[in-house]
N, C-alpha and C positions, 0 to 999 in steps of 0.2 A: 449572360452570366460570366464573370470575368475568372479566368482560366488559373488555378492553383499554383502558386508560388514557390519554386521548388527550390533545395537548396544548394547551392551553385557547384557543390560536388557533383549531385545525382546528375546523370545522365537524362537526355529527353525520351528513350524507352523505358526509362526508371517510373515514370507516370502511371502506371497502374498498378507499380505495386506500391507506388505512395500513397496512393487513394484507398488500394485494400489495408495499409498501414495504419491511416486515419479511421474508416470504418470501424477497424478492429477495437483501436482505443477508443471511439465512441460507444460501441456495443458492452467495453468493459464496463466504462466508464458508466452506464446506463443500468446495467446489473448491480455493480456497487453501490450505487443511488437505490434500489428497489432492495437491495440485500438488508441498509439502515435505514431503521423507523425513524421517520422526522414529524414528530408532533407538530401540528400547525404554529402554535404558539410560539418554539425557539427557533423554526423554517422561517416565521416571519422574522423574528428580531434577528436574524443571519442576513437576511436579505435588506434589513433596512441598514444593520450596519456596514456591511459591504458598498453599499449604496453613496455611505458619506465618503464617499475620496474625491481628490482634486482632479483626477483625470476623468473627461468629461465624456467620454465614449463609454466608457467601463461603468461610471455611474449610472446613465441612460440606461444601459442593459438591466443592472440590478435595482432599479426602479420599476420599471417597466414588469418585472419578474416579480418583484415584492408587491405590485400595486394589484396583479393579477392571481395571487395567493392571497389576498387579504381579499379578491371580489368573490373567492372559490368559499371562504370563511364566512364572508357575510351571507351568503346563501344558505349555508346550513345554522350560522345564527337567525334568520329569518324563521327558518324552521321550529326554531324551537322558541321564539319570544313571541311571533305571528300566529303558530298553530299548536303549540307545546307538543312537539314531535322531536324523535330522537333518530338522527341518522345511524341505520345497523352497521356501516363499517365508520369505525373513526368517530364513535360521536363526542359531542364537545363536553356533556354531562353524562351521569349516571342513572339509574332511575327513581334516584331520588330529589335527580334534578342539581346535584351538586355538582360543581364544574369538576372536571378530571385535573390532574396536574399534567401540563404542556398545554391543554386546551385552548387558551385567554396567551394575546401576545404581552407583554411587558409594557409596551404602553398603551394599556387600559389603566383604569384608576380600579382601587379597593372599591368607592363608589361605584362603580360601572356595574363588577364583579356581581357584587351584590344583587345590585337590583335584574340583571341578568338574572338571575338564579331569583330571585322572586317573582319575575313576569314569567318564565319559564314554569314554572311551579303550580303557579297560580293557572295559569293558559290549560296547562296539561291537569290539572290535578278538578278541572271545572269540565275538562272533554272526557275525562274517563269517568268521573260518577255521571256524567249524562244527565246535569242539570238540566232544568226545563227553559233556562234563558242563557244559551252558550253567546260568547262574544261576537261582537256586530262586526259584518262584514266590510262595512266602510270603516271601522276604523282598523280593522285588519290591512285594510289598501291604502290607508292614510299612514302607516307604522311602516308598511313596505316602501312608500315613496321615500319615508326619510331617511330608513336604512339603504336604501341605494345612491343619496347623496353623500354619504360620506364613506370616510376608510377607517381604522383604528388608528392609521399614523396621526392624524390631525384630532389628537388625543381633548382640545376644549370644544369643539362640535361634537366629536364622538358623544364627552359626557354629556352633553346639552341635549343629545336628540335620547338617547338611554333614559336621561332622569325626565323627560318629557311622556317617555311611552310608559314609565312605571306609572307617572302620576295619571295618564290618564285610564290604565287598567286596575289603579287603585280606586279611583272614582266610581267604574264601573261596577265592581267589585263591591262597594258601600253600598250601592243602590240595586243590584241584583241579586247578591251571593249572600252578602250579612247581612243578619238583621240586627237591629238596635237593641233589642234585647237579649241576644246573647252577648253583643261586648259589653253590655251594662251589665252582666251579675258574672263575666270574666273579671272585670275591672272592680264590683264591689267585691268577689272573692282574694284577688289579689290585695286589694285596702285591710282587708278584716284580720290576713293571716299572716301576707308578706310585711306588711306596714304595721304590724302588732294593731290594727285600730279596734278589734276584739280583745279589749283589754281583758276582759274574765277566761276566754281562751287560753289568753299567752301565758298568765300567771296559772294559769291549769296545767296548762304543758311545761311550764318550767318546773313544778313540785313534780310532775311524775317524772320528769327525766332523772329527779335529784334522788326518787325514789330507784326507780330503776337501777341507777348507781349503786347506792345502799343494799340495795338486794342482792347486787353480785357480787360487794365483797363481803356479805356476811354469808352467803353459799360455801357449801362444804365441794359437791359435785363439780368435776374441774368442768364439761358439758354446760354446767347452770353458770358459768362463771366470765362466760363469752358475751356481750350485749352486741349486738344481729341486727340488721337492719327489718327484718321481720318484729324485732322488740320494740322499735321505734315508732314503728305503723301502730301497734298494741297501745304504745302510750301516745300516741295521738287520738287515736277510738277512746281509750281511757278520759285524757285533757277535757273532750269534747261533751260530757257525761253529765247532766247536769246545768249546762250550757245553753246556748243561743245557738254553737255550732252543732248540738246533739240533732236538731234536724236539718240541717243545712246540706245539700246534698251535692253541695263541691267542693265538699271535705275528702270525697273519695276520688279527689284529683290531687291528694296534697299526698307526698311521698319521702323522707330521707334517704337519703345516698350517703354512702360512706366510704369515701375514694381510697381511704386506707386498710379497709375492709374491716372483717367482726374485731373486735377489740377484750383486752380485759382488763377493768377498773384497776386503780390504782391509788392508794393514798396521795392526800396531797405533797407527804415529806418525800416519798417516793416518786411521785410525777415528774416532781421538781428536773430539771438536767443542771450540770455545771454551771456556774457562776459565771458571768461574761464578763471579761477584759473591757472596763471602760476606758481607758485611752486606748485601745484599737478598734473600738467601736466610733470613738471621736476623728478619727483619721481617714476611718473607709467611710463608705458615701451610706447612709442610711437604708435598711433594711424596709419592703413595703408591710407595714404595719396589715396583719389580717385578725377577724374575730371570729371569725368559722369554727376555731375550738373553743372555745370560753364555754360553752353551753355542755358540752360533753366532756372535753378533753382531747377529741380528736378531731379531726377535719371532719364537720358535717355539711351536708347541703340540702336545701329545703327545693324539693321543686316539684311543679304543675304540670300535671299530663295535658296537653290541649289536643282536643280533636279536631277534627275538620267540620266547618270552615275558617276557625277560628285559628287554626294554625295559620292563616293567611293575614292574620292581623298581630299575634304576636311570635314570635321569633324567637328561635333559643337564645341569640344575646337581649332578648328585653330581659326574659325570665333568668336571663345567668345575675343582670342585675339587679334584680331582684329578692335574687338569694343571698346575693352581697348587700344589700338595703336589712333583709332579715336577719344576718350575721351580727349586724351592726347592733340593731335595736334590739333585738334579744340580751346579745350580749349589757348594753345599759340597764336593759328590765332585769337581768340576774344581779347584778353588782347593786342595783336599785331595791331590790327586793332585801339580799342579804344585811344591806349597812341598816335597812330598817329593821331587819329581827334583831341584827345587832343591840342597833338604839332600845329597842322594847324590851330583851335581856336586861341592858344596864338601868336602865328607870326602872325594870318592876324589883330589881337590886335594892336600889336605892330606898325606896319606897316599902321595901322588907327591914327597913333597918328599924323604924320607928320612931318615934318620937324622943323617946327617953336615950338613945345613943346620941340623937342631934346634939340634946340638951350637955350631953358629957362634952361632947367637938364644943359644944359653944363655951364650956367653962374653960377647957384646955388649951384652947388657943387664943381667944380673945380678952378672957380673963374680966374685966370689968368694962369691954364691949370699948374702949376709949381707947386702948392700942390698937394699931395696922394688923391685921394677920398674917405673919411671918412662918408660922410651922405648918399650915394647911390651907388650902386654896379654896375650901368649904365652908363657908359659917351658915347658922341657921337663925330667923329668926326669933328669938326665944319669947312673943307671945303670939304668933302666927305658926310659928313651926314651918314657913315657906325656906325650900332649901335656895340660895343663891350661889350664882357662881359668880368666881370675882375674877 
């Protein structure tokens, strides 16, 4: 072992207490490391960037350092994509299987993330109800082989062996866990209510919300004058009454949220806000168009309770857009609905006037039927009585 390099002041009895010198500032140095919590995740990306410099000693070390932190990592990801277990000190999720923030290093992908947190999920959430067909132990040893070939640094194998172990715990998962007939009457529930394909549904539910409305601002009590997201649920039971969905029994998975919380109606002249500045709307970069309110007034959101195992097949972001999908189409079936009572107002007008008014419009403006019509945009014809528009 080659003999400590002393510095050319100290003396050669100075050697012991150079060594308890160094000692000391190791020891500090070792407490102040144990004193700050270092999340694996910014410990790795510390050590990979320390790592890129041009001096080639120093690099080595923080390679070597960072490559044996990311094998301590993959061990406890092992744990938890292999057997959905959660390490008690430091685990990399929660129990709901959500990654922690600092957990995941920086160079993983959103992709990786993800699927992490659904083989996770998946693994664990099939070991605690104690299915009757838990995951096969060769391929538990086939997922471990490939997680020991690689690191997180080398971030396109990383994702490649990740979206390989989701697909194959999503296969298994098809053929053990779900059956084909619950994601068939998820998916026909989703078509009928998210996708308006329940046409006599949606136009149910759009007259009681507009009813609902009416009701509270014709209420005198300031209490009745609130619409609750308990009022919502009421007029969905109500919409369904009558209906195809009155027996449908995953109607009592369909629920609104109201992120703005209870509200109180408003006239439309009053809803209204300020007028918006059209040249500085043409300057700044365009606003994300949403229809969430159209249907209420307020930000609404339509969504589906999923149980288990079915939470394993759709995801809060399918169902988020699908409340965006429902936003949309609602929104056209209200504007669609209105311009039609509209139209059915002005025809059954029209058609109140009579015969004998036409006959006055066709003397008054056409005169002997041989001039243009210039004073009315009306004529009618006087032995059919058909009104035309010109």
């Amino acid at each position: 072992m080659p003999a400590l390099r002393l510095r050319p002041e100290e003396p050669a009895h100075a050697r012991p207490q150079a060594a308890r010198r160094l000692a000391h500032r190791l020891r500090r140095g070792q407490r102040r490391a144990l004193a700050e919590h270092w999340p694996p995740g910014p410990l790795i990306d510390l050590l990979l960037t320390r790592s890129q410099t041009g001096i080639h000693r120093v690099s080595a070390i923080y390679s070597r350092l960072s490559e044996a932190v990311q094998r301590v990592w993959i061990a406890q990801l092992q744990a938890l994509l292999i057997h959905g277990t959660l390490s008690p000190n430091d685990p990399l999720a929660d129990k709901n299987y959500a990654l922690l923030d600092g957990a995941v290093p920086s160079c993983v992908s959103s992709q990786s993330r993800d699927s992490i947190t659904y083989v996770g999920r998946a693994i664990g959430t099939v070991k605690a109800a104690k299915w009757e067909k838990q995951f096969p132990q060769d391929l538990a040893r086939e997922h471990t082989k490939l997680l020991n070939s690689v690191l997180p640094q080398d971030q396109y194998a990383f994702d490649r062996i990740i979206a390989d172990i989701r697909t194959a715990v999503s296969e298994w998962l098809w053929l053990n866990v779900l059956t084909h007939r619950d994601v068939e009457d998820a998916v026909e529930s989703l078509a009928n209510y998210f996708l308006l394909r329940n046409g006599e549904f949606a136009l149910s539910l759009i007259r009681e919300i507009e009813r609902l409305k009416l009701s509270r601002l014709t209420a005198r009590a300031v209490p009745s004058t609130m619409i609750r997201e308990q009022d919502l649920h009421l007029a969905l039971l109500r919409a369904s009454l009558g209906t195809t969905a009155q027996q449908d029994p995953s109607l009592a998975h369909l629920h609104f949220k109201m992120p703005a919380g209870p509200i109180r109606p408003l006239l439309p002249s009053l809803a209204t806000g300020p007028a918006k500045d059209l040249s500085s709307s043409l300057s700044q970069p365009p606003e994300p168009t949403t229809f969430d309110d159209l249907l209420l007034g307020t930000p609404l959101v339509l969504t589906y309770n999923v149980t288990w195992p079915l939470d394993l097949f759709l995801h809060a972001s399918d169902l988020q857009v699908y409340a965006v999908l429902f936003s949309y189409l609602s929104a056209l079936r209200k504007t669609h609905t209105r311009v039609h009572i509209c139209w059915t107002a002005l025809s059954n007008a029209q058609r109140a006037r009579g015969g004998a008014d036409a006959l006055a419009v066709k003397a008054v403006t056409c005169g002997d039927g041989k001039r243009p019509c210039k004073q009315r945009h009306l004529c009618f014809d006087r032995e059919e009585g058909n009104g035309l528009v010109r």
